[in-house]
C-alpha positions as CSV (number, residue, x, y, z in Angstrom):
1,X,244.3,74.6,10.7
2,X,244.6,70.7,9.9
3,X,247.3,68.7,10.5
4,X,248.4,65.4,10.7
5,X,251.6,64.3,13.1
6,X,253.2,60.9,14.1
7,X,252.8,60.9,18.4
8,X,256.6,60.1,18.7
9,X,256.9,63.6,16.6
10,X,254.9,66.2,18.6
11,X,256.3,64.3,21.8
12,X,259.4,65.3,20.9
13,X,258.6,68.6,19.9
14,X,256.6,69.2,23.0
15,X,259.1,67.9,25.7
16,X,261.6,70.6,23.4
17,X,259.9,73.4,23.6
18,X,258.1,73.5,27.2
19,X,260.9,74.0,29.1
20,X,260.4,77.4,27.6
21,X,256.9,77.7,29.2
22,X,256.3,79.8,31.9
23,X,255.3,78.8,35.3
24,X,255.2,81.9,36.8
25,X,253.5,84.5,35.1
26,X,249.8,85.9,35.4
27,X,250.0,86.2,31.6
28,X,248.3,83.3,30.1
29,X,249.7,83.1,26.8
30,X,253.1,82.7,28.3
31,X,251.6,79.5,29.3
32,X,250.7,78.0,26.1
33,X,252.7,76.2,23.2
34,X,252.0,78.2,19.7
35,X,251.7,75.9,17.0
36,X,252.1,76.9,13.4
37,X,251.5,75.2,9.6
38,X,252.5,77.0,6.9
39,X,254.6,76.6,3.8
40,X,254.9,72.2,4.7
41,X,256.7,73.2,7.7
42,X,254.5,72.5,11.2
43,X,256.8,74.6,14.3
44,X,256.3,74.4,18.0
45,X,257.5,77.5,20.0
46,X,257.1,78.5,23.5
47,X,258.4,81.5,25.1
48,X,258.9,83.3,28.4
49,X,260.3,86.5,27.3
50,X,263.1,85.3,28.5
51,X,263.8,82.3,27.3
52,X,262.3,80.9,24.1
53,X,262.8,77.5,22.3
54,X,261.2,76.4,18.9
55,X,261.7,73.5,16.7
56,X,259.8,71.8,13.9
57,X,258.8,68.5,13.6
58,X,257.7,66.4,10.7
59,X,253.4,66.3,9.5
60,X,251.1,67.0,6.6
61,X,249.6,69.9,6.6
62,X,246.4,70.0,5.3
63,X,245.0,73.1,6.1
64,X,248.0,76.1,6.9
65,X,247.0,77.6,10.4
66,X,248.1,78.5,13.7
67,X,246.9,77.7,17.1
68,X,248.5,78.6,20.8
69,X,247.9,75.5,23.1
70,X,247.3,75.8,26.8
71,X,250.9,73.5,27.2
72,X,250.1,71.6,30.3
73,X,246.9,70.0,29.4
74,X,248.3,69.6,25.3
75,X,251.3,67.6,26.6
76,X,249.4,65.9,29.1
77,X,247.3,64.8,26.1
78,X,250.0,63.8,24.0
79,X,251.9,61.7,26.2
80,X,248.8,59.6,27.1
81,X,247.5,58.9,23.5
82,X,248.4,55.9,21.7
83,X,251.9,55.7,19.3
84,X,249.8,56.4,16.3
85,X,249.0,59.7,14.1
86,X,247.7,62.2,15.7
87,X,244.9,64.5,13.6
88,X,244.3,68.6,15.2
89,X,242.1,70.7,13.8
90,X,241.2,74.1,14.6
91,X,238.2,76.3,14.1
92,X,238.0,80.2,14.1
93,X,237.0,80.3,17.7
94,X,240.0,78.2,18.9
95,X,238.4,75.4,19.8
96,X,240.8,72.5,19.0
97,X,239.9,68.8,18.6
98,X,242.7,66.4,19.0
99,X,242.1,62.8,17.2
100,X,244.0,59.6,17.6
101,X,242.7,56.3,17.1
102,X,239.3,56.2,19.0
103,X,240.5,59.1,20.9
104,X,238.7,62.4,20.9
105,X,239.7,65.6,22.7
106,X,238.5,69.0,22.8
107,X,240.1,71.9,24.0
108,X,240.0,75.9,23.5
109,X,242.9,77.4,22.0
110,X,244.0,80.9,21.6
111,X,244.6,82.7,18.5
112,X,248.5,82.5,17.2
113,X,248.5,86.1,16.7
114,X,248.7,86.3,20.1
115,X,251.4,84.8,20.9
116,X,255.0,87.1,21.4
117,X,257.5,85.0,18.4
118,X,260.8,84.8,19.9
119,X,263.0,87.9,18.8
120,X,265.1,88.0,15.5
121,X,268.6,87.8,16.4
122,X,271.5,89.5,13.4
123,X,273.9,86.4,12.6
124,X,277.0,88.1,13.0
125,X,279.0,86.8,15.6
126,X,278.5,83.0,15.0
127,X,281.0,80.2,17.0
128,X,280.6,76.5,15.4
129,X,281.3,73.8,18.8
130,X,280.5,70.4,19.0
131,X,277.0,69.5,20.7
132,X,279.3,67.1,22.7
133,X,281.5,69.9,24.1
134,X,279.0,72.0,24.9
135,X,276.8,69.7,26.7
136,X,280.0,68.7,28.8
137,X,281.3,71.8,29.3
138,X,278.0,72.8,30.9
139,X,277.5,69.6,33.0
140,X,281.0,70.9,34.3
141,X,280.2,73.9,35.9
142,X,276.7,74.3,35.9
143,X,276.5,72.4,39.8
144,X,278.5,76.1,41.1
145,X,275.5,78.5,39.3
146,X,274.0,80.2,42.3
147,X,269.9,80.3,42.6
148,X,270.2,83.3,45.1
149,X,268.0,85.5,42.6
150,X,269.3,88.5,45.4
151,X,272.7,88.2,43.1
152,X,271.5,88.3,39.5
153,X,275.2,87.7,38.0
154,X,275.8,84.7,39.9
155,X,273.3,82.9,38.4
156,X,274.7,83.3,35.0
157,X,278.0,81.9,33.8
158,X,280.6,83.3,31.8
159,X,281.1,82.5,27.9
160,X,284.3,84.0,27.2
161,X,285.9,83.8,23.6
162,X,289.3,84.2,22.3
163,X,291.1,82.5,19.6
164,X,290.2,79.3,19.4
165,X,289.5,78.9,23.2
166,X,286.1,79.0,24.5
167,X,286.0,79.5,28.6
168,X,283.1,78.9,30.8
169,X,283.0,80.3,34.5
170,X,280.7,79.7,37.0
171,X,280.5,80.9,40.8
172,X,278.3,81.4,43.9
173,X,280.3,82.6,46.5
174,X,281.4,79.8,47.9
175,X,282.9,78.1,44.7
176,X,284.6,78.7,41.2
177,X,284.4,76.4,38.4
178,X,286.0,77.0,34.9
179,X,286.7,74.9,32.2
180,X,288.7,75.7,29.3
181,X,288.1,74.1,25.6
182,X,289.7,74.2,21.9
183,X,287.7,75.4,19.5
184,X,287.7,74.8,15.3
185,X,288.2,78.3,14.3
186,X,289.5,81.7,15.9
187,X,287.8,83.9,16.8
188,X,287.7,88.1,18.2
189,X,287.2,88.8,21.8
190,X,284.0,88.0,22.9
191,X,282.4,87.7,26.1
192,X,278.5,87.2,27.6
193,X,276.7,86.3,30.5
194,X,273.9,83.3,30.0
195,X,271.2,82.4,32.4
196,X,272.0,79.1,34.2
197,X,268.4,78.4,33.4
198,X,269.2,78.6,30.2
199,X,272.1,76.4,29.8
200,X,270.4,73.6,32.0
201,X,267.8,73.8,29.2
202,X,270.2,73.7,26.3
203,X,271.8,70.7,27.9
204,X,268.9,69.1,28.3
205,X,267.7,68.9,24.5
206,X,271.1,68.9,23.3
207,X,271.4,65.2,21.7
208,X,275.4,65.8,22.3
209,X,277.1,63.9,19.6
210,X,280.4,64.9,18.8
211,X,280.0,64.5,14.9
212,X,277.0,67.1,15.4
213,X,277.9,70.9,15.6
214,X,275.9,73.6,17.3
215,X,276.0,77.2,15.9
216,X,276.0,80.1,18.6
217,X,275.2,83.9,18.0
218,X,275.8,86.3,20.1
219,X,274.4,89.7,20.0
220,X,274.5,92.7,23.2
221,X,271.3,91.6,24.9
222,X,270.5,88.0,23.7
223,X,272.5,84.6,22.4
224,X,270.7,82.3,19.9
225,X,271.4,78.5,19.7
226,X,270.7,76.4,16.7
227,X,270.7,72.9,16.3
228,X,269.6,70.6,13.8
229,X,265.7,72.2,13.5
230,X,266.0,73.2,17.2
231,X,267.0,77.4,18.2
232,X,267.1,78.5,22.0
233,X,267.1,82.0,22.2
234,X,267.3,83.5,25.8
235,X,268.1,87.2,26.9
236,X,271.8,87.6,28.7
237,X,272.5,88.9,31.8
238,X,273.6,92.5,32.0
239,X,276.7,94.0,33.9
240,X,280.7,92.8,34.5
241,X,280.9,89.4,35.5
242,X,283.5,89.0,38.6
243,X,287.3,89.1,38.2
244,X,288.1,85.8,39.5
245,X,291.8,86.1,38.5
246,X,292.4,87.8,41.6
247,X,290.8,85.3,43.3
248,X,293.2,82.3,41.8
249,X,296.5,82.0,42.6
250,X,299.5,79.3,41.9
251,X,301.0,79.5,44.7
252,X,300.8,76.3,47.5
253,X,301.8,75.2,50.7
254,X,301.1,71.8,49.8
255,X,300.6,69.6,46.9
256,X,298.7,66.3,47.1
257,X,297.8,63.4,44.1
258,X,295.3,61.5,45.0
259,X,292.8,58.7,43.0
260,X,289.9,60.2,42.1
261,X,287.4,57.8,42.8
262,X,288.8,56.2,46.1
263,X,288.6,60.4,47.5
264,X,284.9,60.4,45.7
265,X,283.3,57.0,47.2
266,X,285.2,58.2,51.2
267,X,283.1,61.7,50.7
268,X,280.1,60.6,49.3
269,X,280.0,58.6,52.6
270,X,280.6,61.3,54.7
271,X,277.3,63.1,53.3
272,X,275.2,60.4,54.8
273,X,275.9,62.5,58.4
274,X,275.1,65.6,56.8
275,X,271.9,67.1,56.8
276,X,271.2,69.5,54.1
277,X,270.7,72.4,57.0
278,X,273.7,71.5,58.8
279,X,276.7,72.9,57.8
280,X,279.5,70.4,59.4
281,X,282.3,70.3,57.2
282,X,284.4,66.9,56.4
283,X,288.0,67.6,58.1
284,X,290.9,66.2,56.0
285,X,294.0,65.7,58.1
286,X,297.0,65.8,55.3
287,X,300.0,64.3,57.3
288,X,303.2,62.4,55.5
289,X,301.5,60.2,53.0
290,X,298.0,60.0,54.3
291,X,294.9,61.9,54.2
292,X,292.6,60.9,57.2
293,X,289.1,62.2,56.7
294,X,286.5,62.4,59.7
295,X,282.9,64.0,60.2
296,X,280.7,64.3,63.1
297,X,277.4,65.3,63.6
298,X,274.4,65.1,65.1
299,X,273.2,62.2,63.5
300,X,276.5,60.1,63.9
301,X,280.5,60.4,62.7
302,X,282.8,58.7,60.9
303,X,286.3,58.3,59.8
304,X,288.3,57.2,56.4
305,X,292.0,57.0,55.9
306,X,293.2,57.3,52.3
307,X,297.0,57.2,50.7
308,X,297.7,60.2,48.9
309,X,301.1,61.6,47.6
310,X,302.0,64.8,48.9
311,X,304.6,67.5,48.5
312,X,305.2,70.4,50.7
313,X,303.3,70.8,54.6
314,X,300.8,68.7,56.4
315,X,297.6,70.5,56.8
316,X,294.3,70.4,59.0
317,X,291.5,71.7,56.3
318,X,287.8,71.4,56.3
319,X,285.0,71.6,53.9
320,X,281.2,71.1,52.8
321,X,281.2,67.6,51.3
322,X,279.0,68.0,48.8
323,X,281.3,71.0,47.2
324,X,284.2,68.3,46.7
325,X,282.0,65.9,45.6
326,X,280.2,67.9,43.4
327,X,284.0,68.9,41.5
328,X,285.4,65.5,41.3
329,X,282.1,63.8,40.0
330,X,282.6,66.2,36.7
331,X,286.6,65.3,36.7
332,X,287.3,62.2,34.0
333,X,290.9,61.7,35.1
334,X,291.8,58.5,37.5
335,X,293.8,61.2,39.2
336,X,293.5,64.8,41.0
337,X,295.7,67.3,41.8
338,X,294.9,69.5,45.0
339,X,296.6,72.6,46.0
340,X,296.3,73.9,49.4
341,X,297.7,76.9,50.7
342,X,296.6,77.4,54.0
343,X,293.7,76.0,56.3
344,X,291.6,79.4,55.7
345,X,292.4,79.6,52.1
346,X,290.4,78.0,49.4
347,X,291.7,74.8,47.8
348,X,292.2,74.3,44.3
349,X,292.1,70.9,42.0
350,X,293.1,71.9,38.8
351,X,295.0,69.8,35.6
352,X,298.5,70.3,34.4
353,X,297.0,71.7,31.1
354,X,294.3,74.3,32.5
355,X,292.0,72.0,30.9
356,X,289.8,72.7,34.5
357,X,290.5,74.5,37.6
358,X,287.9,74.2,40.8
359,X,288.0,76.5,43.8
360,X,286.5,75.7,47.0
361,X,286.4,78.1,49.8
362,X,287.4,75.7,53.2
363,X,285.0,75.7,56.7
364,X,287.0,77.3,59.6
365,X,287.7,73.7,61.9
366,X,289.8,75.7,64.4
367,X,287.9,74.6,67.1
368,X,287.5,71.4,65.8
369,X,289.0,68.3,68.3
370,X,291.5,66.5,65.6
């Protein structure tokens, strides 16, 4: 194989497609970046088994071939050359000479016949979305995935499909997030379980314009994503994803409306007394029109006093910070709505239009002095 590739081309290709690489394996293959040049097309694809990613990028090829590039040391290599072309050229033993400028490098490849290709998926079931919603509506829920590998599920979220509403779930046991978002087209019932892994990844290569569209198939055991030259395919997770309508409820004890960003700045605060190990909740103490907010720990306390508008009970209610934080920082609106039932049942901020709904399970402050 000979080819010929602006830096700024295989860069981007690279930083693509190695966030499919494995770090974790014994199988050294699944640690390498194939690279293929055939038919005036040069493609970069790495895979895990269970995830794989590859794009193309633009070249000359002036000899067709394929190589499988030990990814660390080839990126490594790439990022430290000069903005210039970049010449590769392989021989039949794999060893791979890397050319730019003055710069030569030598490394041993493996042979592309090798490497496992990433599994043909049947474009059946194919949903158009914006790249813009669907890097959002990740970045919305992706903070609640859990990355207790003990329960498989829960690090997954729900895609779930009907009509022209797409809805993403995502949980760990001690939080629900879901967003809800129009879609272009109907479409029939559908509903899979993706890898948080996998939707971090998406996100992350996702250039997320709203004029751009991103094609999604789904098939029993994988989902394929394709995007301008770029397709993520990763396996799904397997089994019934948790009924969390049982766990929502409208009713409430009390209603508050409070400004986003003034309730965001008091509890991003209150995490400077938190240590990550210590699990001392923020207390919010909901009386007339006021929400007073107070934390203590070992390393020191404090308190906050915020106006709110309120309907219903006043309440004494504790939680983990970050958890609230974490929900409004995804929330656009200059105001939130919080529903409260009870100091030992979850809270939930949610829109008038289902648009989002967070749930947050409360930190028992009975024996808490307030």
């Amino acid at each position: 194989m000979k080819i010929t590739c602006p830096k700024n081309q295989f860069l981007y290709g690279v930083n693509t497609v190695s966030k499919a690489v494995s770090n974790k394996t014994t199988m050294e293959i699944l640690q390498c970046i194939l690279i293929e040049a055939f038919d005036d097309c040069i493609k970069l694809t790495a895979n895990d088994t269970e995830l794989g990613i590859e794009t193309v990028i633009q070249g000359t090829i002036l000899e067709p071939g394929k190589i499988a590039l030990e990814a660390k040391i080839f990126s490594e290599i790439i990022k430290k050359i000069p903005d210039n072309d970049v010449y590769i050229e392989t021989d039949e033993a794999g060893k791979t000479n890397i050319e730019c400028e003055q710069i030569q490098c030598s490394i041993m490849g493996r042979k592309g016949d090798d490497f496992s290709h990433l599994p043909e998926i049947e474009k059946e079931n194919k949903i158009i979305l914006s790249q813009f919603d669907l890097k959002e509506v990740i970045r919305q829920t992706i903070f609640s995935v859990s990355d207790n590998e003990n329960n498989k599920l829960m690090t997954g979220e729900l895609l779930s499909i009907e009509n022209n509403k797409l809805t993403v779930t995502s949980l760990d046991g001690h939080r629900i997030s879901v967003r809800n978002i129009e879609l272009q087209e109907s479409y029939s019932k559908m509903e899979v379980i993706v890898p948080g892994k996998t939707l971090s990844e998406v996100s992350k290569i996702l250039p997320g314009e709203a004029k751009d569209t991103v094609n999604l198939y789904l098939t029993d055991k994988h989902i394929l994503f394709e995007f301008g030259d770029t397709k993520v395919v990763s396996r799904l997770l397997e089994g019934k994803f948790y009924n969390i309508g049982q766990m929502l409820s409208n009713d409430y004890e009390t209603k508050l409306t409070i400004n986003k960003m003034e309730l965001l700045r008091c509890l991003d605060r209150s995490t400077l007394f938190v240590k990550e190990s210590d699990k001392k909740p923020i207390i919010l103490k909901i009386e007339n029109e006021q929400m007073n907010l107070m934390i203590s720990s070992q390393i020191g306390s404090m308190k906050d006093q915020i106006s709110i508008s309120k309907e219903g009970k006043d309440i004494v209610i504790g939680f983990n910070p970050k958890f609230l934080v974490d929900a409004l920082r995804v929330i656009d609106e200059e105001e939130v709505t919080i529903y409260l039932m009870n100091s030992i049942a979850p809270c939930i901020i949610r829109d008038e239009t289902s648009s989002y709904l967070y749930l947050i399970l409360p930190i028992n402050v009975s024996n808490s002095n307030v």
